[in-house]
Every structure is written in C-alpha cells, then in structure tokens.
C-alpha positions in Angstrom: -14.9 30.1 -101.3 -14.6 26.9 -101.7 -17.3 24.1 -101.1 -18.2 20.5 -100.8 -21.3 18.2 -100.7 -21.1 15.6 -97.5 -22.1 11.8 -98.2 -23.3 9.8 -95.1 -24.7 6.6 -95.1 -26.9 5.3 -92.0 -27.3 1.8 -91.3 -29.1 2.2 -88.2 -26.5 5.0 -87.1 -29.4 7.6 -86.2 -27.3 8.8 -83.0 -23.4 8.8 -84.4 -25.1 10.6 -87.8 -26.9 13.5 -85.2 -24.0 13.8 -83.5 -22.1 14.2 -86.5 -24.4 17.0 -88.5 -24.5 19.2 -85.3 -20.6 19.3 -85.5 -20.3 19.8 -89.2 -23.0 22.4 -88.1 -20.5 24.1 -85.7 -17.2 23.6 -87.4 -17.7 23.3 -91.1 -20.4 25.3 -91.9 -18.2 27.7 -94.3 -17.1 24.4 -96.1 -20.3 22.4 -96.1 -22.8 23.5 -98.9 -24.8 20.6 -99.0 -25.4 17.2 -96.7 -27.2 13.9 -98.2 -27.7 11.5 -95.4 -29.5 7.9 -96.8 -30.8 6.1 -94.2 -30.0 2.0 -95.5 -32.7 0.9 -93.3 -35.2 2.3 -91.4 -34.5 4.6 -88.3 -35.9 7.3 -86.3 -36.0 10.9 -88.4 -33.0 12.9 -87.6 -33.3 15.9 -85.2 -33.2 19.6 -87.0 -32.1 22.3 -84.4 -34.2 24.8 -83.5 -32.5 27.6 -85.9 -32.4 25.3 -88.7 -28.8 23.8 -90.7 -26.1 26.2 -91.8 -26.1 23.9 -94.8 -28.4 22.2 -97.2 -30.2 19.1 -95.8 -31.3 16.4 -98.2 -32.8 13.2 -96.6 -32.6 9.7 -98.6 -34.6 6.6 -97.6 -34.1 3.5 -99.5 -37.0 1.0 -100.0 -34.1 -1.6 -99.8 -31.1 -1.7 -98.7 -27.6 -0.8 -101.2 -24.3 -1.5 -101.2 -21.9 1.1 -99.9 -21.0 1.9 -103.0 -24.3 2.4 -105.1 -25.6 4.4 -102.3 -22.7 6.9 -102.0 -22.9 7.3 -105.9 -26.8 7.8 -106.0 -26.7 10.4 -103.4 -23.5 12.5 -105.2 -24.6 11.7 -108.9 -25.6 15.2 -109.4 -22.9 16.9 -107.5 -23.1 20.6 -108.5 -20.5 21.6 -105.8 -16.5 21.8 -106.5 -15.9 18.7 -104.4 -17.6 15.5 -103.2 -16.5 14.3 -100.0 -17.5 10.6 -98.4 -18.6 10.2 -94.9 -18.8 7.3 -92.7 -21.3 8.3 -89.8 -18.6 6.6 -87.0 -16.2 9.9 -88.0 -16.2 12.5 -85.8 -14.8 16.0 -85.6 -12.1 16.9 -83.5 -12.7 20.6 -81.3 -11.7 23.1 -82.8 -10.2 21.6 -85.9 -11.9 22.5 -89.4 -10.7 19.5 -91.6 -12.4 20.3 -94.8 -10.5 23.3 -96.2 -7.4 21.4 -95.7 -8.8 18.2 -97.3 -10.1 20.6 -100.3 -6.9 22.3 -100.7 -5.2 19.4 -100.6 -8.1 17.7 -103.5 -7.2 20.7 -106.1 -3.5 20.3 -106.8 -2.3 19.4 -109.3 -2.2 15.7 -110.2 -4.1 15.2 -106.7 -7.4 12.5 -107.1 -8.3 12.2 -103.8 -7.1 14.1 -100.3 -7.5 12.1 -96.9 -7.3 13.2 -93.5 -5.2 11.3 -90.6 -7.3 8.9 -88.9 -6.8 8.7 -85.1 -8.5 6.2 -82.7 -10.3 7.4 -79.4 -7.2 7.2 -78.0 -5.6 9.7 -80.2 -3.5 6.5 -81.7 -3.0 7.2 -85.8 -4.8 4.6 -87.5 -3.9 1.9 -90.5 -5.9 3.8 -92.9 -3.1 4.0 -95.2 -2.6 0.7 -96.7 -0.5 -1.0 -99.3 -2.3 -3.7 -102.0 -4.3 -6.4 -100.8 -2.2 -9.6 -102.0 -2.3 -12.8 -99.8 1.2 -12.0 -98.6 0.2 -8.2 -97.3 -2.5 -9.3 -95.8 -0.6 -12.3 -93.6 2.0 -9.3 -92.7 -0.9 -6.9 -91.6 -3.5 -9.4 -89.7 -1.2 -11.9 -88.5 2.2 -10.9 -88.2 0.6 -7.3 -87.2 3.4 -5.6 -89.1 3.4 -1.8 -90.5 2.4 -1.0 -94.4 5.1 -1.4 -97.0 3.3 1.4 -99.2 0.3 3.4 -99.7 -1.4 1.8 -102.6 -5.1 2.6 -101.2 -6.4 4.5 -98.5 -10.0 3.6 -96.5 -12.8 5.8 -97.8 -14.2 6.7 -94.1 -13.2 10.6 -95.0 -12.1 11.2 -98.7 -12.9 14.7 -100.7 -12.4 14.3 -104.5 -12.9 17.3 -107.0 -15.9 16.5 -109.0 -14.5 16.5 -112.3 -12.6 13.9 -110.6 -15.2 11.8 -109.2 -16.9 11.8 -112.5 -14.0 10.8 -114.5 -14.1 7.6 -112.7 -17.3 7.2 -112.1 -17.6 7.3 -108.5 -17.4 3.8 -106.6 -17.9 0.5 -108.7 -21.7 -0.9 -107.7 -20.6 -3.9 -107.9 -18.8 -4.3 -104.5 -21.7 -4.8 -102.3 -19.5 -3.6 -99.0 -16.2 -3.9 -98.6 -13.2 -3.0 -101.0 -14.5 -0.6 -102.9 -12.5 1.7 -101.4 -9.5 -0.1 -102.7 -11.1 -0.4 -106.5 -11.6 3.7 -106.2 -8.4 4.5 -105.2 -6.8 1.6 -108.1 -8.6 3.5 -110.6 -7.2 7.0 -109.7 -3.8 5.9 -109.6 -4.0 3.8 -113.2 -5.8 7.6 -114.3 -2.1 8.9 -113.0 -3.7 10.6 -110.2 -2.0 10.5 -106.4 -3.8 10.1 -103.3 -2.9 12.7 -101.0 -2.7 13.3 -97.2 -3.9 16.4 -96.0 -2.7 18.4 -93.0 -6.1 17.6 -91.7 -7.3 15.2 -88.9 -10.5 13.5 -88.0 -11.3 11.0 -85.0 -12.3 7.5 -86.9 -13.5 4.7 -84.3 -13.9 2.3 -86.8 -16.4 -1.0 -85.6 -14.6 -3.8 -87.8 -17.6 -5.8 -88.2 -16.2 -8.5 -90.8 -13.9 -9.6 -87.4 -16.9 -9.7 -85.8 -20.3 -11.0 -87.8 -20.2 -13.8 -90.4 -22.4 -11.9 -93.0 -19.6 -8.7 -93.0 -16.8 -11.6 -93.0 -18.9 -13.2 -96.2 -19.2 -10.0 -98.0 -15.2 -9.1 -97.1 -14.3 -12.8 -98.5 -16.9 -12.1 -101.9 -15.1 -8.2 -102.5 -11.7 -9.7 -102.0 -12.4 -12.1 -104.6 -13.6 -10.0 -106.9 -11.0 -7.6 -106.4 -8.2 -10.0 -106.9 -10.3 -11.5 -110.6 -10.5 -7.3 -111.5 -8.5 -5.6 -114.7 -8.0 -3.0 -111.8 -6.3 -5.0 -109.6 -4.4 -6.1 -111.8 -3.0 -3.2 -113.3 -2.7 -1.7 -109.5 -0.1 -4.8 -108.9 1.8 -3.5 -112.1 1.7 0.1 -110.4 2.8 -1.3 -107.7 6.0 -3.0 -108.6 7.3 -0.4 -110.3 7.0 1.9 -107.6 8.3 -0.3 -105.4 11.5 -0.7 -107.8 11.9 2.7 -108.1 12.0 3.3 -104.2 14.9 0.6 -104.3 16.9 1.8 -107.0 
C-alpha cells in the first residue's frame, strides 16, 4: 500500500489546520502514515479526537519563526515513507474525494518529479496554479493584462507529493527563500534534473489568502524572492528550458 508523510505549516492557522487533520482523518487515512504540523508561531494546541488519529501525529514548535522553505524541509528531513507530500493549511478536502492515491500514483511514473492536484476556488472556479516562468513580461500578461499562462514551467506548492528519492535528490526547498518563490526554484530544479511535473486526476479546494497584494511585509518578501530568483543559476537555466520547449511546441 502505498504511503505518504503530510507537511503543514501553521502561522496562526490553528482552526483551518483542525479542520484540515479531521478530514485527512476521514478521507485519507489509508494514504496518510504520518502528519508533522509546525506551528511558526505560537497558537492554541491542536484538538485530538476522542478515539485518537488514524495516522501518526508529530507536533513542531519553533522558538522562532522559519521560512516556508526551511520549515517544510526540517519537518520531512527524515522522511522514511515512499512519498513526501507539502501542505498549506488553507487546502481543504473535497467530500468524498480521496486525492492522495491519485497524487501518489501520479508521483511514481516514470520520469515524474512531482504530481499536483487541480486547484479549485470556493466557487469550484479552477485556479492559476499552473504557471509559466516568472520573467517581467509574464508577469505584466498575468497581473495586469490578466491573461491565461503560456506554459507550465512551475506549479504552486499548496499540494505537491514527491517520491522521496526525489525529494532528496534535490534537496527539498532552497532555505534561502524566506517566503515566496520557492515553489518556483523547486520545480526549476526538477525540470533541469529532466524530471516533469505532473497533474494528477486528483482535486483539492485551495482558497488561497494572497497576502503580498494585501500586507507590505508579504509584498517585501515577494519583491526580495523575485530578485533572487531572477540573480539564480536556476533561473537561468529554467529560461533555457524554457525556450526550447517553447520552440519545439512551434515547430
């Protein structure tokens, strides 16, 4: 059977992270070996029902506060289950719909680096979670002249499952990105390794807050990610991959 440890990070998401074990509880519990929640800041204890979890609970709380990034690699560093999977606590699970095996399933073909769900809004609306490289001129289409992605050259990392050997091979998420484009470093690095990023026939509901449109500190660490993004070896080579996919779509 196959398994997979959970990653969630709380930054004073007590109530969307409860919510969130009690349906991984209920839906995923033949998927879910092992949950590490890391409370960023500190927060009421999370509730344990009365029969206990159908999975193993492990309960992080950080002195000070980590980057996405760091804490999502601290908490799946010794991974001893098939898959790794990444978390944001504003997912939720649909009724009735199991996304895990699919994601899994998806996360051991071959030539696969990472499996992703479809992300849908409250509204059932399919999100812009797929997303083509962050140059100046994509992101003028996608913000301001609100136009559809070009290509899939990264996807967000609010539900991602990545074999382990995987995971390890790149070494998880690069520390260094405090919050904010990690995701798209991750997914860079996969596809430079020759690895695809794969949609899964899986769905999750993903009401994502947008806080860099929203607070000057999030817009500050967006600006600081971006920047060193764009200055990366990564990025760099991910622009290469990208031309010459793009060039082979044309011809």
């Amino acid at each position: 059977m196959l398994r997979l440890v959970v990653s969630i990070v709380s930054h004073g998401h007590g109530a969307l992270v409860q919510q969130l074990l009690y349906q991984l509880a209920q839906l995923s519990a033949s998927s879910v070996a092992r949950v590490v929640v890391t409370h960023n800041i500190p927060e009421p204890a999370l509730r344990e029902p009365a029969n206990g979890w159908p999975f193993q609970l492990e309960i992080v709380w950080n002195a000070a506060p980590l980057g996405f990034g760091a804490n999502h690699n601290r908490a799946l560093r010794d991974a001893a289950e098939p898959f790794v999977c990444v978390l944001n606590p504003d997912v939720a699970l649909l009724p009735s719909q199991e996304p895990f095996e699919a994601l899994m399933q998806a996360a051991m073909a071959a030539g696969v680096g990472c499996a992703y769900p479809r992300q849908l809004d409250a509204e059932g609306r399919e999100q812009d979670y797929e997303r083509e490289l962050p140059t100046l001129p994509a992101l003028w289409r996608r913000r301001v002249l609100r136009q559809p992605q070009r290509a899939v050259d990264w996807v967000n990392a609010a539900c991602i499952v990545m074999p382990v050997s995987v995971w390890r091979l790149v070494g998880g998420f690069d520390d260094a990105y405090f919050m904010y484009c990690e995701d798209v470093d991750l997914c860079l690095r996969l596809r430079i390794a020759g690895l695809k990023l794969q949609k899964a026939q899986a769905q999750v509901l993903h009401v994502g807050q947008r806080a860099s449109r929203k607070q000057w500190r999030h817009l500050q660490w967006h600006v600081r990610s971006l920047l060193r993004l764009w200055c990366s070896d990564a990025y760099r080579r991910g622009r290469s991959l990208s031309k010459n996919s793009n060039q082979t779509r044309r011809e």
